[in-house]
N, C-alpha and C positions, 0 to 999 in steps of 0.2 A: 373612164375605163370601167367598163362591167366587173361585177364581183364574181371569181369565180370560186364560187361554193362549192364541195363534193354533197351532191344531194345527200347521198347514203347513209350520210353521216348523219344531216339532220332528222331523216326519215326513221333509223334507227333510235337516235333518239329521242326523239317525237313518240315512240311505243314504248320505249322504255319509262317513259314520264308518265303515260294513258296508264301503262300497266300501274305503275305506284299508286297513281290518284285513285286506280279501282281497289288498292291496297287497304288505302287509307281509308276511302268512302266503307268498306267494309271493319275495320277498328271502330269508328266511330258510330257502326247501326247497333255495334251488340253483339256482332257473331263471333262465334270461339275462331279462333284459328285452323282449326282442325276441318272446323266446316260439315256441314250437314248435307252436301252435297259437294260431286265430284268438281263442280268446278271450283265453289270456292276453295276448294284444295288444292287444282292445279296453279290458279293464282297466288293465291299465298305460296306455293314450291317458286314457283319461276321469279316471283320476284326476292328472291336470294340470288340472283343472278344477275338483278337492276342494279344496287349500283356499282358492281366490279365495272359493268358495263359501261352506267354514267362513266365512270373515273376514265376508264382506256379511252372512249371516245372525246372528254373532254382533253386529253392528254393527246392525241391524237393532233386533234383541232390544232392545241396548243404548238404543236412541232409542223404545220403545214402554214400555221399565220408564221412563225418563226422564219422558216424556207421563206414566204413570201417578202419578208421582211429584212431575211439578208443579215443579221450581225444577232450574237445572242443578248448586245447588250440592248437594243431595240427592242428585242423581243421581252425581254427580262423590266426594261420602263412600260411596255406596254400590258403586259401582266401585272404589273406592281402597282399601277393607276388606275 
């Protein structure tokens, strides 16, 4: 049986992960946060918005493998493992 993924989901967060690690890669060269230019600024803003993001979509996920899975106690072994 094929798995059916909702692309969007991963797609979503798949940027949401790019935008952190450009986060990150920027803490770690030296630059202030404020940023000496426009983008590192727009970067630094939006990723205050990564990880409510991460959480809904991992939450998300969480309640579609659920549905596929039929009972919360499944779903609750298979999150707890």
């Amino acid at each position: 049986m094929p798995s059916r993924r909702v692309a969007s989901i991963d797609i979503v967060r798949g940027a949401v992960m790019v935008l952190m690690a450009i986060d990150h890669v920027r803490v770690y060269s030296g630059l202030p946060p404020g940023g000496p230019t426009p983008g590192i600024f727009f970067t630094r803003w939006i990723t205050h918005f990564c990880a409510p993001a991460f959480v809904f979509l991992a939450g998300t996920a969480a309640y579609l493998h659920g549905e596929k899975l039929g009972s919360r106690a499944a779903l609750s072994k298979f999150l707890l493992v």
